[in-house]
N, C-alpha and C positions, 0 to 999 in steps of 0.2 A: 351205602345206599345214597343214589340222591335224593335233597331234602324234598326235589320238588316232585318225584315219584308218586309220596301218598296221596300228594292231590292231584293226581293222574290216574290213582287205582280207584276204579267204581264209579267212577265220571261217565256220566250219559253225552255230554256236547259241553261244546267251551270254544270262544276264539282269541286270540292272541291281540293282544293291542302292540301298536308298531312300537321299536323307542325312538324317541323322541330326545334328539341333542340342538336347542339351536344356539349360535352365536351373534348376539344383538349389539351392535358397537355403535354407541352414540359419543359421537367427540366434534371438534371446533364448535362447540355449540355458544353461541353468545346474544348478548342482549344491549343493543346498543340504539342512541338518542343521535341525530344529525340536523346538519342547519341544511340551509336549502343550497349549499355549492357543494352538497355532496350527491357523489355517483362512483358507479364500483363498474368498471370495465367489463366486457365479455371474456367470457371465461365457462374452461370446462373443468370438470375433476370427473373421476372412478367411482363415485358414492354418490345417495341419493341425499337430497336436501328439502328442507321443509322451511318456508319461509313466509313469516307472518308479519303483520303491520300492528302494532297495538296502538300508534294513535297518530293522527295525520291521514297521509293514503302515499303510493308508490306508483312510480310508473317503472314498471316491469319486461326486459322483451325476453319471452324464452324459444326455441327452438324456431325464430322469426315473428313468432305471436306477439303483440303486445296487451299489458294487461295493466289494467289501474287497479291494485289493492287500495281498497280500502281499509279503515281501523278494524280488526279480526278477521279479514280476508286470506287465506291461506293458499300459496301455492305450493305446488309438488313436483320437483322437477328430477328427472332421472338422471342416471350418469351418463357420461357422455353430451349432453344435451349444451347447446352454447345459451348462455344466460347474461343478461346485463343490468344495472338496474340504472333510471336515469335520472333516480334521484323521485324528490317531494312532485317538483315541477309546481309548485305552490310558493308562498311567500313563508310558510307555520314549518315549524320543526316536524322531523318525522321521528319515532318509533318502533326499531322493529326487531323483530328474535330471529333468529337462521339456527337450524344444526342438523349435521350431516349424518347421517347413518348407513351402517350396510349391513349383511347378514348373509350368513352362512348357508341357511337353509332353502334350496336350488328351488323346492318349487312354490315356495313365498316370493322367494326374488324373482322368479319365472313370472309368478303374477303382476306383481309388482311393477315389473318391465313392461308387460302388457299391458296393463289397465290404462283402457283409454282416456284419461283425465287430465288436465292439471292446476286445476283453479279445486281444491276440495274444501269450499263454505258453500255450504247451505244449510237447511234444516233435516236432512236425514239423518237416521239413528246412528248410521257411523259414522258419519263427518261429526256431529255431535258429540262424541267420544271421541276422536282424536283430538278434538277440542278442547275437551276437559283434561285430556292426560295434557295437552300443551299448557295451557293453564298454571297444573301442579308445576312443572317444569320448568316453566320461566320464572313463577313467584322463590322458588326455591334459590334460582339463581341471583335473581336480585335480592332478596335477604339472607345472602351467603354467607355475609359478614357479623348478622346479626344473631342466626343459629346456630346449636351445639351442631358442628362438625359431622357429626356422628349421626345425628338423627337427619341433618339436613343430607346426608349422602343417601342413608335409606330412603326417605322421602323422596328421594331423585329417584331411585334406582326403583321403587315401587312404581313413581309413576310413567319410567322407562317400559317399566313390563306391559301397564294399561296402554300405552302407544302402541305395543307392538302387539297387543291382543287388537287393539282398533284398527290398525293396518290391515291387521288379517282378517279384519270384519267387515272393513270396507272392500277389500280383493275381491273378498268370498262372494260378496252382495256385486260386483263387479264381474267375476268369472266365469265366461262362456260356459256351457255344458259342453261341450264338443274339445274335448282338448287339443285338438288340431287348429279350432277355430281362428285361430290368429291369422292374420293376412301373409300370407307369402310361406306359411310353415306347413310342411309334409308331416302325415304320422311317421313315416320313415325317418326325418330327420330330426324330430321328437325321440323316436326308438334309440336312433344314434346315439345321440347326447345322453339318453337315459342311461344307455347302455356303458360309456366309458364312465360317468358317475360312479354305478355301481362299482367298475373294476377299481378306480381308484379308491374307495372307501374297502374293497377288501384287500387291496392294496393296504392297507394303514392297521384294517382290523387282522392278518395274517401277520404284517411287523410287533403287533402287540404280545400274540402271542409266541411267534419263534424266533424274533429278530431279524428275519430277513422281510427286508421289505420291495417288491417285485418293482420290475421295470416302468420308467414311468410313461409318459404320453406315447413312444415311439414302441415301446414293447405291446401298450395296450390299442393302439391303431394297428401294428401288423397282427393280433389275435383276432380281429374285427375284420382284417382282410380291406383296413381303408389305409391313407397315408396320412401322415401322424399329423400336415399340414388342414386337411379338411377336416379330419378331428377336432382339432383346431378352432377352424372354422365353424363347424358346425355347435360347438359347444359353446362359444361364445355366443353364436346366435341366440340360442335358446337361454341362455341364464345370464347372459351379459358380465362374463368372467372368463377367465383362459384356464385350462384344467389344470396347470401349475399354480394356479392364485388359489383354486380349489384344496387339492393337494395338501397346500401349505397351512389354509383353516384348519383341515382333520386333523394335520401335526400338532398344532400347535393347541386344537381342543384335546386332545388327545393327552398330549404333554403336560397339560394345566390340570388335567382328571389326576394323572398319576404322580403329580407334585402334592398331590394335595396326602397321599400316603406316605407319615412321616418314617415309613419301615424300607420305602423304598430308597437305593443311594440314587445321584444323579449319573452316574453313570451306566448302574442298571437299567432306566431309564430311558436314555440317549442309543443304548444297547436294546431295548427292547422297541424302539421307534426306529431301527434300521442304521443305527449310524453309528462308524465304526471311530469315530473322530469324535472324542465326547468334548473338547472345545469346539470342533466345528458346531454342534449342535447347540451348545452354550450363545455364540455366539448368534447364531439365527433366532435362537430365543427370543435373544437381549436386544436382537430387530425388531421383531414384532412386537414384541410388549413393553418394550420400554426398562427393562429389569433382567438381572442373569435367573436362573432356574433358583438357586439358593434365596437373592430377593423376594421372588414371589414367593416358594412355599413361607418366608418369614411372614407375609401378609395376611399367606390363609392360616396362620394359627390358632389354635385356643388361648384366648387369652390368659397366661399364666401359665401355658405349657412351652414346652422348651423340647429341642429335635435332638 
């Protein structure tokens, strides 16, 4: 019988809460002091960035804008977006933190992408908490030297999660009611993008459980009846990613759930993610994270246990 049967037998109503997997990647994050002949070139990246003044002020240009932070002035700038900074433009040193993040889950990023802003200081309730989780985060990194390892990783990593609870509190406090509402976007070209998401995510959850994992952007644009180009297209629009970068997240969340099962081998694994090449797999791994499959599950262990 299944276990979850009896609490389904004699139930009047009940609803299901979705699950919920997301992947929160905060890296280049640094904290650095300069004199006044510093300036950092225009320049784009893939990831979004967060950029604060802790003491002095900056002169800022992002997307053509110019902007003078001042000391706790926070800007937010998207990917893609050309950014420069042109230094103090004062005679006083400056002070300031940067770091970059991105995130797996399409309609945080969707928000994200949209939300019209890029200067986020002020006094509201969630600029205010992203505030404070930047706070925990930078003081952690500057006394990095000084704390146990160990607690100062948690202490980063707790206050990683209140960043991305404030992010998402800010969005939320940010996001049209009309989900279409954004400028230039169709509910059709919303549906689109929703649509190949889906197929790729049962894409990944169909490889988990039989091993074969279905075709990728070009099998699921000709079942949609579009060309795997405007798919493309239109899925970038919408979450500001290529449905191969997406793809590759589920892999690799996917991969990291099931490393963490010390009964599984790595080639059962590589086997149950579609891939018939268990070096090839190893290797794309050892892309993305920095470690072969073997490394990491040694990470996620109990301490004192042994695979």
């Amino acid at each position: 019988m299944n276990p979850i049967e009896p609490g389904i037998s004699n139930s009047l109503d009940g609803r299901m809460s979705p699950d919920i997997q997301v992947a929160f990647h905060i890296f280049a994050a640094h904290w650095r002091k300069v004199n006044l002949a510093w300036q950092y070139p225009g320049h784009t990246h893939p990831m979004f960035e967060i950029n604060i003044v802790l003491q002095g002020q900056q002169q800022m240009v992002v997307g053509g804008e110019t902007f003078v932070q001042r000391s706790g002035d926070i800007l937010f700038i998207r990917p893609g977006v050309k950014h420069a900074s042109l230094g103090s433009g004062t005679a006083a040193e400056m002070t300031y933190y940067c770091l970059h993040f991105d995130i797996d889950d399409l309609l945080l990023r969707r928000a994200l992408l949209a939300a019209d802003s890029i200067s986020l200081s002020g006094d509201a309730p969630e600029l205010r908490a992203i505030r404070e989780a930047l706070d925990v985060i930078i003081s952690s990194t500057i006394l990095s030297d000084s704390l146990d390892s160990h607690r100062n990783r948690m202490v980063t990593l707790h206050a990683s999660l209140q960043l991305l609870t404030a992010l998402s509190g800010w969005v939320l406090a940010e996001m049209p009611y009309s989900d279409s509402a954004q400028l230039g976007i169709t509910e059709n070209t919303v549906a689109l993008a929703s649509a190949v998401e889906g197929l790729l995510q049962a894409s990944v959850s169909t490889a988990a459980v039989t091993g074969e994992r279905g075709g990728g952007i070009e099998a699921i644009a000709a079942s949609l009846g579009y060309s795997p180009t405007h798919c493309n297209r239109v899925f970038r629009q919408i979450y500001g990613m290529s449905p191969r970068q997406y793809l590759s997240s589920l892999i690799i969340r996917q991969a990291k759930l099931l490393l963490m099962d010390n009964s599984l081998s790595v080639d059962y694994i590589a086997h149950r993610l579609g891939y018939r090449d268990i070096s090839h797999f190893s290797k794309q791994f050892k892309r993305w994270t920095g470690l072969p499959p073997m490394g990491y599950r040694q990470l996620t262990k109990e301490p004192g246990k042994s695979t």
